[in-house]
Structures are given as structure tokens and as C-alpha cells.
C-alpha positions in Angstrom: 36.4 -5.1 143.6 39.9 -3.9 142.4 41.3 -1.6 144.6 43.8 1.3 143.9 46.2 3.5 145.8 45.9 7.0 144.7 48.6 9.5 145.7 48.1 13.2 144.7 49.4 16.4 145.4 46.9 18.4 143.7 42.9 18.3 143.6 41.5 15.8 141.5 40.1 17.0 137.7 37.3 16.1 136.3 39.3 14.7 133.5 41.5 12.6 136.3 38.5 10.9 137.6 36.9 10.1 134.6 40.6 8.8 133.4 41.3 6.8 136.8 37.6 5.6 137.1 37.9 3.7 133.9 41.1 2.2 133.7 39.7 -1.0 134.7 36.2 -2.8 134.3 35.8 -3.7 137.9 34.1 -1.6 140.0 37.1 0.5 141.9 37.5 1.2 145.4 40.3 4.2 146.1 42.5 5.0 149.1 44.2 8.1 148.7 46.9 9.7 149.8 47.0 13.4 149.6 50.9 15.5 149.9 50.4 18.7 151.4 53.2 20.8 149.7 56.4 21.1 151.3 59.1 23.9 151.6 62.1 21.9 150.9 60.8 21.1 147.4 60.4 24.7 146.6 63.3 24.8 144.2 62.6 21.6 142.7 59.2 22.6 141.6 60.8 26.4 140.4 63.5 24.1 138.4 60.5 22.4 136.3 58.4 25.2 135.9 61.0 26.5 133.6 61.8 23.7 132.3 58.3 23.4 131.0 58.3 26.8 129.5 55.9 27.8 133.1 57.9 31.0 134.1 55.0 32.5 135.3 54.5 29.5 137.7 58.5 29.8 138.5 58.0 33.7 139.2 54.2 33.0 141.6 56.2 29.6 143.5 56.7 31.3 146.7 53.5 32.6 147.2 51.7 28.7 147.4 51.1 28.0 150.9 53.6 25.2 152.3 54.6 23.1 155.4 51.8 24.1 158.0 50.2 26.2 156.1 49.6 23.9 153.6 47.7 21.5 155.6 44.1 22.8 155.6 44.3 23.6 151.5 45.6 20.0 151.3 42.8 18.8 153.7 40.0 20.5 151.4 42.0 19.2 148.4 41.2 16.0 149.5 37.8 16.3 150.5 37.0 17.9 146.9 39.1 14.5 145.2 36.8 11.9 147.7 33.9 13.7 146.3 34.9 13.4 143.0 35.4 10.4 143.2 32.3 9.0 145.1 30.5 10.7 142.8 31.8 8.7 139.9 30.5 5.6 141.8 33.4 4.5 143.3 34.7 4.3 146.8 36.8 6.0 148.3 38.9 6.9 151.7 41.6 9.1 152.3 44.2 11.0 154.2 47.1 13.5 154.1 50.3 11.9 154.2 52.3 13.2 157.4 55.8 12.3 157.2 57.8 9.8 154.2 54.9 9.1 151.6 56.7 5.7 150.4 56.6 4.5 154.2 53.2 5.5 154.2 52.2 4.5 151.0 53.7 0.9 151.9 51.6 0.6 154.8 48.8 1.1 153.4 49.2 -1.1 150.2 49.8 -3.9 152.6 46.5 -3.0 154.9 44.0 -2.6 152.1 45.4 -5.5 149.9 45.4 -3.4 147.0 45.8 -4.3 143.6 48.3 -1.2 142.0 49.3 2.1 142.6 48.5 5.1 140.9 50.8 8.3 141.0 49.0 11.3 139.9 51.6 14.4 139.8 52.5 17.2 137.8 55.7 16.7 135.8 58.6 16.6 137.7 61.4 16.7 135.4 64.3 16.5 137.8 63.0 13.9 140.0 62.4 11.7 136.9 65.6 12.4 135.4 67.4 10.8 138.3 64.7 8.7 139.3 64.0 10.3 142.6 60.2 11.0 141.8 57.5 8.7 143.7 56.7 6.3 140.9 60.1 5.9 140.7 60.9 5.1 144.1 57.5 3.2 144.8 58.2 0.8 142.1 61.0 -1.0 144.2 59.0 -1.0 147.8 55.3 -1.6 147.4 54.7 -5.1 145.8 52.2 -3.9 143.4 52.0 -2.5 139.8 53.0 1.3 140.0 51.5 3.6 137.4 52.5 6.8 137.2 50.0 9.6 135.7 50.4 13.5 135.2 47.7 15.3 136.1 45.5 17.2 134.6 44.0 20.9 135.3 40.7 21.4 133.7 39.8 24.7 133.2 36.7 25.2 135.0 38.0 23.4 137.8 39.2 25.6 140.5 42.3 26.6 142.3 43.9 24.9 145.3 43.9 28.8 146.7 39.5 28.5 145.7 39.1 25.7 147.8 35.7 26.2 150.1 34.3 24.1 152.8 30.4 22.7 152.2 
């Protein structure tokens, strides 16, 4: 079974799981690691929204929940991508990463054995430019292939803000 690292920051699309679910032949176990937004990257994330020709994004970036608040959207967030992904025939685990991702996302490459890691994000055009965005950075501490993927948002999938318990 070839297993893959997952880290995310947003729910899993459709499209996503149907792209990460065939990258490779084997059947595919997932651990993933889902970042609960954070306030200090507030003006990073305004930054690339206009970049990206987003202002209306830019203009709506303070009202997305973040730090503590962020948590239980996150948790559901999570929940929805395990789902997703389970019901694509894969397994899958998971948890919110509390505290520095790459230390995290270190440990856990070394626990599960796995074979590469997959960075699912929205564009981060700053980070990339200097190299400060998690691909980036995981590339020189993990062992293991690093791919790096932008995500996707599907239109009949739903908002972070939509997220319901079942």
C-alpha cells in the first residue's frame, strides 16, 4: 500500500480526491494533516488575494474565522476530507495540526513510513516567491518526495462557513 501525507488547509474537493486518489496505481492509504487558519497569516493571504485579481476575497479576509475560532470549522473540514476520501476507497486518518506543521508533519512521515508528501493549498504567491511556503520548506526536512498541489474549489462543493455535523 503506498501511503501519503496529506496536508490541507481547506476541505477536500471532489476534484482533489479524485486527482490525489489516482496519482498512483497502488491502493493509497492517507494521513492528513489539517491547518486551522491562523491570524498572523492574515496579511499574507490579503497580499495574494490581490495578487490573483481576488479583491473580493482581500475585502471578506477578516471576516474567516481564525486561531480558536477556527478550530471546530477546521475539525469538520477534516471530517468532510476523511469522508471523501474513504469513500473513494482509500484509507485514511487524520488530525489538526496544533503548533509548527513541518515539526508535525516530520513526525508523522517518520511514524507511518510514508512514501511522499502531498501539499494541497491555495496559491500562495509570497510564500513561494521567497520560498517560505510548506512545500518549500518540507522539501529540506521530511526525507520523502514533496508534491505540492493547488487546490481546487468545485462549485457545488460547499463553504468552510457550510460545514454541518452528521
Amino acid at each position: 500500500m503506498f501511503t501519503s501525507v496529506l496536508m490541507i488547509e481547506q476541505p477536500l474537493s471532489a476534484t482533489d480526491v479524485d486527482f490525489v486518489t489516482t496519482l498512483h496505481d497502488d491502493e493509497m492509504s492517507f494521513v492528513v494533516l489539517m491547518q486551522p487558519r491562523g491570524a498572523e497569516d492574515r496579511l499574507l493571504r490579503a497580499i495574494d488575494d490581490v495578487a490573483l485579481g481576488e479583491l473580493e476575497q482581500a475585502v471578506h479576509e477578516a471576516d474567516e474565522p481564525e486561531g480558536e475560532q477556527a478550530v471546530r470549522p477546521a475539525a469538520l473540514a477534516l471530517e468532510h476530507s476523511l469522508r471523501s476520501l474513504r469513500d473513494a476507497g482509500c484509507e485514511a486518518v487524520g488530525q489538526l495540526i496544533e503548533g509548527h506543521p513541518l515539526n508535525l508533519l516530520r513526525s508523522v512521515v517518520e511514524q507511518t513510513h510514508a512514501d511522499e508528501v502531498i501539499v494541497l493549498t491555495a496559491p500562495h504567491l509570497v510564500e513561494e516567491f521567497f520560498h517560505r511556503d510548506w512545500a518549500s520548506r518540507a522539501r529540506h526536512k521530511v526525507g520523502v518526495p514533496v508534491l505540492k498541489l493547488y487546490a481546487h474549489n468545485d462549485e457545488e462543493d460547499y463553504a468552510l462557513g457550510d460545514v454541518q455535523e452528521q
